[in-house]
C-alpha positions as CSV (number, residue, x, y, z in Angstrom):
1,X,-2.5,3.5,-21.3
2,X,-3.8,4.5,-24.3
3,X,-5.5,1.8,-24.9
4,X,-7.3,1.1,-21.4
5,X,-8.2,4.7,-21.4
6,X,-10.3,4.1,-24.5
7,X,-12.2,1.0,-23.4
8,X,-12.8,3.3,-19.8
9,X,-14.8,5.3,-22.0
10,X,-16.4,2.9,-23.9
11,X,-17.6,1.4,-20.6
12,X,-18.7,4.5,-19.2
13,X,-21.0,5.2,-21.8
14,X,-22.0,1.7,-22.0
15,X,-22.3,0.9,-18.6
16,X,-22.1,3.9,-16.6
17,X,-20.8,4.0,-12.6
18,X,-20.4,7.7,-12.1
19,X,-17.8,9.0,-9.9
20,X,-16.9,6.9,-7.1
21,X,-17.0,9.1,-4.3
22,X,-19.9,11.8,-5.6
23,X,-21.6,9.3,-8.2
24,X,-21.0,12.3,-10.8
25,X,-21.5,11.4,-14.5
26,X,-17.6,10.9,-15.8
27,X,-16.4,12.8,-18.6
28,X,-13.4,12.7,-20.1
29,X,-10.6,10.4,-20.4
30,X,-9.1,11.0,-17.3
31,X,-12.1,10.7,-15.2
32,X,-13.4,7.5,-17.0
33,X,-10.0,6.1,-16.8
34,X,-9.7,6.4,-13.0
35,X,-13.5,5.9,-11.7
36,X,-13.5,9.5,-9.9
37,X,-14.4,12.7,-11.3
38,X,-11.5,15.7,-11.6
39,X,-12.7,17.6,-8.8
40,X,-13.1,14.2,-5.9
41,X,-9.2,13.2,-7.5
42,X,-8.3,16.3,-7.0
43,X,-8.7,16.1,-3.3
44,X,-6.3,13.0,-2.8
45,X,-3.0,15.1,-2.7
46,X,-0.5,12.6,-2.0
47,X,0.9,12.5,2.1
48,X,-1.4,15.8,2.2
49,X,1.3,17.7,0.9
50,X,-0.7,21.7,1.8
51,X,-1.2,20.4,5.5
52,X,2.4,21.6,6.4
53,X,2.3,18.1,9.2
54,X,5.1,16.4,10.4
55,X,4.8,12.7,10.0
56,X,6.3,9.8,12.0
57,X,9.5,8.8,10.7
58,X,9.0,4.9,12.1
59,X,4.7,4.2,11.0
60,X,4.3,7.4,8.9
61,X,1.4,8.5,10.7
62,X,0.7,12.1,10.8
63,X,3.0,13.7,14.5
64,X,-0.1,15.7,16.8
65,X,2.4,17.2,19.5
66,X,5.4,14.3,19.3
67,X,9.0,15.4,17.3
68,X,10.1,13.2,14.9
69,X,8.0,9.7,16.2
70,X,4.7,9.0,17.5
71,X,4.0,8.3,21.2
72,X,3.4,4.1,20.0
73,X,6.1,3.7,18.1
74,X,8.3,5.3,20.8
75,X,6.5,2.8,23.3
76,X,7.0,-0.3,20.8
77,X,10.9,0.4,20.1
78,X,12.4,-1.1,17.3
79,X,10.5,-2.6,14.4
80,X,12.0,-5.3,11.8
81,X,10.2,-3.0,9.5
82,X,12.4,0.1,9.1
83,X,10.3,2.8,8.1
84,X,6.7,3.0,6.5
85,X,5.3,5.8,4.3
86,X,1.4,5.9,4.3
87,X,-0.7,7.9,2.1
88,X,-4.4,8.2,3.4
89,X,-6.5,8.0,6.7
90,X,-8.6,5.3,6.7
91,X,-12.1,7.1,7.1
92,X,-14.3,9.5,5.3
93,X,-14.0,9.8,1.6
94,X,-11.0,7.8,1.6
95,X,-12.5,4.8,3.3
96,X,-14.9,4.9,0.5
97,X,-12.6,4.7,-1.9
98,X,-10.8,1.8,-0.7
99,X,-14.5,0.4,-0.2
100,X,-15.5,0.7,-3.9
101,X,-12.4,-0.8,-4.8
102,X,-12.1,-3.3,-2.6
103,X,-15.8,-4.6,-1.8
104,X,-17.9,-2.7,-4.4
105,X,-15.9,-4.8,-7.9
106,X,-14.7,-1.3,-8.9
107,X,-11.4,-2.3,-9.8
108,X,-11.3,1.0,-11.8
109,X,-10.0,2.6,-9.0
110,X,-6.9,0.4,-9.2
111,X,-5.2,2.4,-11.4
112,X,-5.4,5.6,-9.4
113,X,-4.0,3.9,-6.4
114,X,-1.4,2.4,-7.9
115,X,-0.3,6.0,-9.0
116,X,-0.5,6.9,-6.0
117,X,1.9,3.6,-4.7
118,X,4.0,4.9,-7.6
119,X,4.7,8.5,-6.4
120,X,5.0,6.9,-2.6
121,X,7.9,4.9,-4.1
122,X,9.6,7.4,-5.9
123,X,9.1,9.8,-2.9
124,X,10.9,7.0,-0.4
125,X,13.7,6.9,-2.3
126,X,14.1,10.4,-3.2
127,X,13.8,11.1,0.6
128,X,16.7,8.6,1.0
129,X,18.5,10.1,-1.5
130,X,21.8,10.9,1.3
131,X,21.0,7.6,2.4
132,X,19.4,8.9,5.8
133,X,17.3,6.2,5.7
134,X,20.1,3.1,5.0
135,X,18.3,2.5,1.6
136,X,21.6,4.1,0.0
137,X,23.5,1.8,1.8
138,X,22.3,-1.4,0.0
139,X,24.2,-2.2,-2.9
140,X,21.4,-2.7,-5.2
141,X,17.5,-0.7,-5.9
142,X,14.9,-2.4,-3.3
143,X,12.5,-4.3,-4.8
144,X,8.5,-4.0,-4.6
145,X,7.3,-6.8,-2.6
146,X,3.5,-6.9,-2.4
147,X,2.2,-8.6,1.1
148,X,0.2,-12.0,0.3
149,X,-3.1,-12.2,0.5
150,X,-4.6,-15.3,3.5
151,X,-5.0,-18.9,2.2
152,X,-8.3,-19.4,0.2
153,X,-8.9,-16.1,-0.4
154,X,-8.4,-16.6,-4.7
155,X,-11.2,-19.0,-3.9
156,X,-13.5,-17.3,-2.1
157,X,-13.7,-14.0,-3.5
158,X,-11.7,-14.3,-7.6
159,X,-9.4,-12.0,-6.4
160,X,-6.6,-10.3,-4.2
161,X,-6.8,-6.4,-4.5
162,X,-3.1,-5.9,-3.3
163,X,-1.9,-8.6,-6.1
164,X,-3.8,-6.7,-9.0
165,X,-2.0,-3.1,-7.9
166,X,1.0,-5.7,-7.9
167,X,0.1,-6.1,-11.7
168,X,-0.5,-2.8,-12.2
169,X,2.9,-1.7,-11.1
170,X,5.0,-4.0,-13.2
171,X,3.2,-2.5,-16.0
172,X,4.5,0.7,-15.3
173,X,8.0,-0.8,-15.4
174,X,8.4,-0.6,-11.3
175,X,10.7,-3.7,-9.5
176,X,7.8,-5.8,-8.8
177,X,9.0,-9.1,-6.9
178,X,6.7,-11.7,-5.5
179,X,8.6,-13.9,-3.0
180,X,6.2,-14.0,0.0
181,X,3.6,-16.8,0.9
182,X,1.2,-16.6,3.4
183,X,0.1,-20.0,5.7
184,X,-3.2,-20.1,7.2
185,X,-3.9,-18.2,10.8
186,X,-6.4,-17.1,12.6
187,X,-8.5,-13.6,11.4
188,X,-6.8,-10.9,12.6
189,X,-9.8,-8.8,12.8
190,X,-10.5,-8.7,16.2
191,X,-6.7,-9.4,17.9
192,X,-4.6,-6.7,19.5
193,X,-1.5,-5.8,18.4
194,X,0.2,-8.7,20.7
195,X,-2.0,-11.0,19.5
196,X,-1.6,-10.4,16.4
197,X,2.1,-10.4,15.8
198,X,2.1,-13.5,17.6
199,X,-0.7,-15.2,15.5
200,X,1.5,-14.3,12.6
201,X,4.5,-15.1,13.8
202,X,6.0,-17.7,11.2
203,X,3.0,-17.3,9.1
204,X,4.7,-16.1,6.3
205,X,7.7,-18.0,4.0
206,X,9.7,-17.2,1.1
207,X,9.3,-18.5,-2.2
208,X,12.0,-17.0,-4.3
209,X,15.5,-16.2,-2.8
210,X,15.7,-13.2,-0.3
211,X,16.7,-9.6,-2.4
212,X,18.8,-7.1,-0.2
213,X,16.4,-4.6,0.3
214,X,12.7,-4.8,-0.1
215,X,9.7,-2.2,0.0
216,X,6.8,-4.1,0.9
217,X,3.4,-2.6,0.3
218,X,-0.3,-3.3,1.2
219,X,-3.8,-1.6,1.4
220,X,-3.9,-1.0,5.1
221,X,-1.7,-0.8,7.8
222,X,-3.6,-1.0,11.7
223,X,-1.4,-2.3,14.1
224,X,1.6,-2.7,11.8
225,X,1.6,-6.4,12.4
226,X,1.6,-8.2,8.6
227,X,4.4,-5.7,7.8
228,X,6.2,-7.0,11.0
229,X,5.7,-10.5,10.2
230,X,6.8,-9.9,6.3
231,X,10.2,-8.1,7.8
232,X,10.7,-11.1,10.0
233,X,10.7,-13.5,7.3
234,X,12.8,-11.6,5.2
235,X,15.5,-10.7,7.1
236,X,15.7,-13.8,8.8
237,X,15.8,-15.4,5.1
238,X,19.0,-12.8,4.3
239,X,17.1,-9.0,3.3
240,X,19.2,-6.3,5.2
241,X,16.8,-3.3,4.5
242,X,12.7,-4.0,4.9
243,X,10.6,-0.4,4.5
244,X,7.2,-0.7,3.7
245,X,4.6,2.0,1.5
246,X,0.3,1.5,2.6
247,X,-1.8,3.0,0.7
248,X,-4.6,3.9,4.2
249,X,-3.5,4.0,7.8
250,X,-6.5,3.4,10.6
């Protein structure tokens, strides 16, 4: 850390960016070492942790009037995929963010959000600590399985934003396990939910042998139907436990 926090700097006074979010000059090794100034990272509380919210305990999502699960999931019923944490909306300043990162080449911000993956990890578990959640059921620690990116895409743009927080992650010494490959489909873009989950459907394989329980994680959850897909080729491979972490919900 030490060591990327020094070439941040050097970079920044090189080859300056400014904040992210307010295009602020960055000062500092914190702010240079995460792309955002102190004031714009300060406003990322994780799960919005001052906005006293109840959150869905299937998708996450914040609860408007609904006890314990959202008006969808209740409609949907049971998913393959347990129980997902997510962080951040996916608009405003935190659409941005994932923008810069994402389309803007300011892989900077990678480090911030896999923090924030980080604490989201440690937060599942700890929240499954009486094993309400079945985690503490499975003999062993779930693993960290990153959701693949679609064919070609190494090609066509150099990289996969999910597979470099991936990289990022198993740094940091977290269960990183890449066992999931994605075969071509059609965009998902502009599909419903239905359409997607059956687009999908046998669209993903394993690689490596099946773990017991897996956390799978991505950039974006919509209609929940990758982290469907994912589940169903995991458990049907042998994984008892599939709960997922997304870093922006839409």
């Amino acid at each position: 850390m030490k060591i990327q926090a020094f070439f941040a700097q050097v970079r920044e006074f090189f080859f300056p960016r400014g904040c992210a979010l307010c295009g602020e000059t960055l000062t500092g090794r914190e702010e240079t070492l995460y792309g955002l100034c102190d004031p714009c990272r300060e406003e990322f509380n994780l799960f919005a942790e001052a906005d006293g919210m109840d959150y869905c305990d299937r998708c996450g999502r914040p609860l408007i009037s609904e006890i314990d699960r959202c008006l969808p999931c209740r409609e949907q019923g049971e998913r393959l995929c347990e129980r997902t944490a997510v962080i951040y909306p996916y608009s405003g300043k935190y659409r941005k963010l994932l923008g810069e990162y994402k389309f803007g080449g300011n892989i900077t911000l990678g480090l911030f959000l896999a923090e924030k993956l980080k604490e989201a990890y440690t937060r599942l578990l700890a929240a499954d600590s009486g094993g309400a959640m079945g985690i503490g059921a499975v003999q062993s620690s779930p693993l960290l399985v990153p959701v693949p990116p679609r064919p070609g895409k190494w090609r066509k743009t150099g990289w996969d934003q999910v597979e470099y927080l991936a990289r990022l992650l198993k740094r940091e010494g977290l269960p990183v396990y890449r066992c999931l490959k994605r075969l071509p489909s059609l965009s998902q873009k502009k599909l419903n939910r239905e359409e997607r989950l059956r687009n999908l459907r046998d669209r993903f394989v394993l690689t490596r042998p099946a773990p017991p329980a897996v956390i799978l994680f991505d950039d974006v959850i919509t209609t929940g139907a990758t982290l469907e897909a994912c589940a169903g080729a995991l458990k049907n491979a042998g994984t008892e436990k599939v709960y997922a972490i997304c870093l922006f919900y839409d």
